[in-house]
C-alpha positions in Angstrom: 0.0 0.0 0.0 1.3 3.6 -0.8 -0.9 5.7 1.2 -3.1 5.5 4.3 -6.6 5.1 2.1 -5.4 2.0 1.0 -4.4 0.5 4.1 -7.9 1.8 5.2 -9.7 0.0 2.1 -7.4 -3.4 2.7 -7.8 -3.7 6.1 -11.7 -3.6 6.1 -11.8 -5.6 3.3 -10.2 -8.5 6.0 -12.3 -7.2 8.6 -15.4 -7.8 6.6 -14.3 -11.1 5.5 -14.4 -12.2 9.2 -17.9 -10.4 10.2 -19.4 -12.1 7.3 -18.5 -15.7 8.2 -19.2 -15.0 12.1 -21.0 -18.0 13.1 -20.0 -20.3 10.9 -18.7 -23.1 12.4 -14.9 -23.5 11.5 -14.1 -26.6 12.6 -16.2 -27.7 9.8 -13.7 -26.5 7.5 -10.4 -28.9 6.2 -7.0 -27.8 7.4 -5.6 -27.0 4.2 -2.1 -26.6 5.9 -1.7 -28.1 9.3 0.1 -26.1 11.8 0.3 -23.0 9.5 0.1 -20.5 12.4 0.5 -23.2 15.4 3.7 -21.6 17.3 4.8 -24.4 19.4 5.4 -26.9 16.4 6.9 -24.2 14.5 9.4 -23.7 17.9 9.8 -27.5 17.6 10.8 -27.5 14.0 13.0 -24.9 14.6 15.1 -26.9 17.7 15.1 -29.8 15.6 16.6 -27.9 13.1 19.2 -26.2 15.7 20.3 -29.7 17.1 21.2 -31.0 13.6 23.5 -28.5 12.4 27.3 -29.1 11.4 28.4 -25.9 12.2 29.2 -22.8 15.1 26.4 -20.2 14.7 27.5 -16.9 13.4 27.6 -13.7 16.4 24.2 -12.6 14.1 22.3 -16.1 13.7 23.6 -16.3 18.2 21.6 -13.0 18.6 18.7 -14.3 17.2 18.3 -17.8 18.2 18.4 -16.0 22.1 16.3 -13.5 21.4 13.6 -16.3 19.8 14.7 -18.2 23.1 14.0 -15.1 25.1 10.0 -14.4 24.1 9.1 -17.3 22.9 7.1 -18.3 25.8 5.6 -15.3 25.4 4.9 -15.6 21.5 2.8 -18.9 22.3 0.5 -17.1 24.4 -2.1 -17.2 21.7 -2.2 -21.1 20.7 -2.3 -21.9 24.5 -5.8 -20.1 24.8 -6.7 -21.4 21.9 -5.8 -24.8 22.8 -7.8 -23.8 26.3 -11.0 -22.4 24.4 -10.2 -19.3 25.5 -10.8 -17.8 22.3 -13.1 -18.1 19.9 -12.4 -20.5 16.6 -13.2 -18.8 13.3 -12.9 -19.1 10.0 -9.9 -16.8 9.4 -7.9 -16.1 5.9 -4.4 -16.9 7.8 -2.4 -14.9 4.4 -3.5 -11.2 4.6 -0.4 -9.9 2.8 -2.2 -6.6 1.0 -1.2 -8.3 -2.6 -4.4 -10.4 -1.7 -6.8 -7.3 -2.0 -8.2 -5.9 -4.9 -8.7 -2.5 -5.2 -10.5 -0.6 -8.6 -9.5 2.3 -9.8 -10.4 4.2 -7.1 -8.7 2.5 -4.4 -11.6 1.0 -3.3 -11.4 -2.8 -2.1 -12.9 -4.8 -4.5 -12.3 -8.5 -2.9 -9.6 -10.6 -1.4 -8.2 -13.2 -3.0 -5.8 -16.3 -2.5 -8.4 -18.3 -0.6 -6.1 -21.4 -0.3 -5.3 -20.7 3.0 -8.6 -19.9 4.3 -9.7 -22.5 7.2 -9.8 -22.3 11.4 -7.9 -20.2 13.4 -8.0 -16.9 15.7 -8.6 -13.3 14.6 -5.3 -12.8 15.2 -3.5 -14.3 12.8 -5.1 -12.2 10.2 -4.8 -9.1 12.0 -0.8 -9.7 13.2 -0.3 -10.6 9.2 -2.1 -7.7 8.1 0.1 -5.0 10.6 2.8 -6.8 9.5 2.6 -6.1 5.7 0.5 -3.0 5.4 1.9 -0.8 8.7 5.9 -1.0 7.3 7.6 0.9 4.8 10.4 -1.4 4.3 11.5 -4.6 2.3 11.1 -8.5 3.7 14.9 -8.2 3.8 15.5 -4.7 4.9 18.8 -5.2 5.8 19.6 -1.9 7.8 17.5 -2.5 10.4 17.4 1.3 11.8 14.4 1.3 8.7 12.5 -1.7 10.3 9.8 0.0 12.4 5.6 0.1 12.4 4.5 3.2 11.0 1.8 4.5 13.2 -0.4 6.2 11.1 -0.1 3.6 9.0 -1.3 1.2 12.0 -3.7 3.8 12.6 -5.4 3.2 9.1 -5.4 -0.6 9.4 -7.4 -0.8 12.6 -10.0 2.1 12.0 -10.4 -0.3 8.3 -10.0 -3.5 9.9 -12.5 -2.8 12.9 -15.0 -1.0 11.6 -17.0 -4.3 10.4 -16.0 -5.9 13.3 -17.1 -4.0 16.1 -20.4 -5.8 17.0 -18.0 -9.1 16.8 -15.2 -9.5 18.7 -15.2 -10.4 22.1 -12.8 -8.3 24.6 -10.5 -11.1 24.7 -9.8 -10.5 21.1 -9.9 -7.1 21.5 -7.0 -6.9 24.3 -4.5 -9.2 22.3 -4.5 -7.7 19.2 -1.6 -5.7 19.9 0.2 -8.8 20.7 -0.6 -10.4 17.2 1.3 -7.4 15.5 4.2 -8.8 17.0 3.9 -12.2 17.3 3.4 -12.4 13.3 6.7 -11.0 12.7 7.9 -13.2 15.3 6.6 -16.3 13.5 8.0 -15.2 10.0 11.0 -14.6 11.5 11.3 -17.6 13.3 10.3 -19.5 9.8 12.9 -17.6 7.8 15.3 -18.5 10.4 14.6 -22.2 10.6 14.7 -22.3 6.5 18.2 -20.9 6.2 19.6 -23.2 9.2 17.7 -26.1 7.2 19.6 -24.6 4.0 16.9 -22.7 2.2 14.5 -25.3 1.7 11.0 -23.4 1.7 11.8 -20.3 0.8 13.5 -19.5 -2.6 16.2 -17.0 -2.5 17.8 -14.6 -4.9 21.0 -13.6 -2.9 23.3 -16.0 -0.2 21.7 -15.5 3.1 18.5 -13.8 2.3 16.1 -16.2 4.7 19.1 -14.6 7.0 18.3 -10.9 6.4 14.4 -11.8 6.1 14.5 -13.5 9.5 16.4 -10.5 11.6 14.4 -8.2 9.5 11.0 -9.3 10.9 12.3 -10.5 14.5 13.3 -6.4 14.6 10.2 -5.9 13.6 8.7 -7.7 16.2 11.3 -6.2 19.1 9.5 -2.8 17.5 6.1 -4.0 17.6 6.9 -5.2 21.7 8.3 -1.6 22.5 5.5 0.3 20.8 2.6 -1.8 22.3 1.5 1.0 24.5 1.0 3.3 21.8 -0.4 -0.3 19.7 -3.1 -0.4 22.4 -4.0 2.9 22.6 -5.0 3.3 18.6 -6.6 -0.2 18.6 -9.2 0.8 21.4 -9.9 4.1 19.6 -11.6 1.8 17.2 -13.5 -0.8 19.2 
């Protein structure tokens, strides 16, 4: 998105997408990819991956691997009142990158697309995924990460979009961990990346030597962002709801 209207148009495009399968029951849907958003196995993958490798980590893949050792209890708060039916199962689009909106000329949105990932999950995933890529100015791989930062009138624009069809919706358990899904979305890419680049690039294709590098301390930066600024995260979310 270049400007806040579009982040505005994209976000409620999500948000309506959720309002208007409230109620339907989502465990009636197929997993289309197991685990997709489940933290824990993706922590698991990523040890597993750890305890096989032939090598002495770098001082940059060190920083990292603590820092996903550090929060990562933290980062699985989510799944574990999930798992507790704490939070309410719905049908959720679990890929709400803004290239899966279409806007017409106008910059109005249209529809979303790229439905294959569409089945259970929490509110959050959608909205963590949707700060993640529409509330940043930089790259993936922003490798100076003094640029990797939420822009908060961008973040502004995605929850006054995103929670205007959903206000008659959510319950206030939803409502008070949003903020945590903006960081725990950059967390999980990041922890992905990282995994794929110990693993030796496996998943994601690269065009450069060490890009799943740079993409993964480009989003866990982004998530050490989104953790400073949740205050301010908070405070913009609730002017909504």
């Amino acid at each position: 998105p270049t400007s806040t209207s579009q982040v505005y148009e994209g976000a409620k495009a999500f948000g309506g997408f959720i309002r208007d399968l409230d109620g339907f029951d989502a465990a009636s849907l197929t997993e289309t990819i197991p685990f997709f958003h489940h933290m824990p196995n993706r922590l698991k993958i990523f040890d597993g991956v750890l305890k096989q490798l032939d090598h002495t980590l770098s001082e940059e893949e060190t920083y990292e691997v603590n820092f996903i050792r550090e929060v990562s209890d933290e980062m699985c708060q989510l799944q574990k009142l999930l798992d507790a039916n704490k939070l309410p199962l719905r049908v959720t689009h679990n890929d709400t990158k803004f290239n899966n909106v279409l806007l017409d000329t106008h910059d109005h949105a249209k529809c979303i697309i790229d439905l294959d990932t569409v089945m259970p999950g929490i509110i959050h995933f959608d909205f963590g995924d949707g700060v993640r890529t529409g509330t940043t100015k930089m790259d993936e791989d922003e490798k100076d990460l003094q640029l990797v930062d939420v822009d908060l009138e961008l973040f502004d624009a995605f929850c006054h979009g995103y929670l205007d069809p959903l206000r008659e919706v959510l319950s206030p358990i939803e409502i008070d961990l949003l903020s945590h899904s903006a960081a725990m979305m950059p967390f999980i890419m990041g922890l992905r990346f990282l995994t794929d680049y110990l693993d030796g690039n496996q998943y994601y294709k690269i065009t450069y030597e060490n890009q799943n590098l740079v993409r993964a301390r480009c989003q866990l930066q982004l998530c050490r962002q989104m953790m400073k600024r949740g205050k301010d995260l908070d405070l913009i979310v609730n002017k909504y709801v």
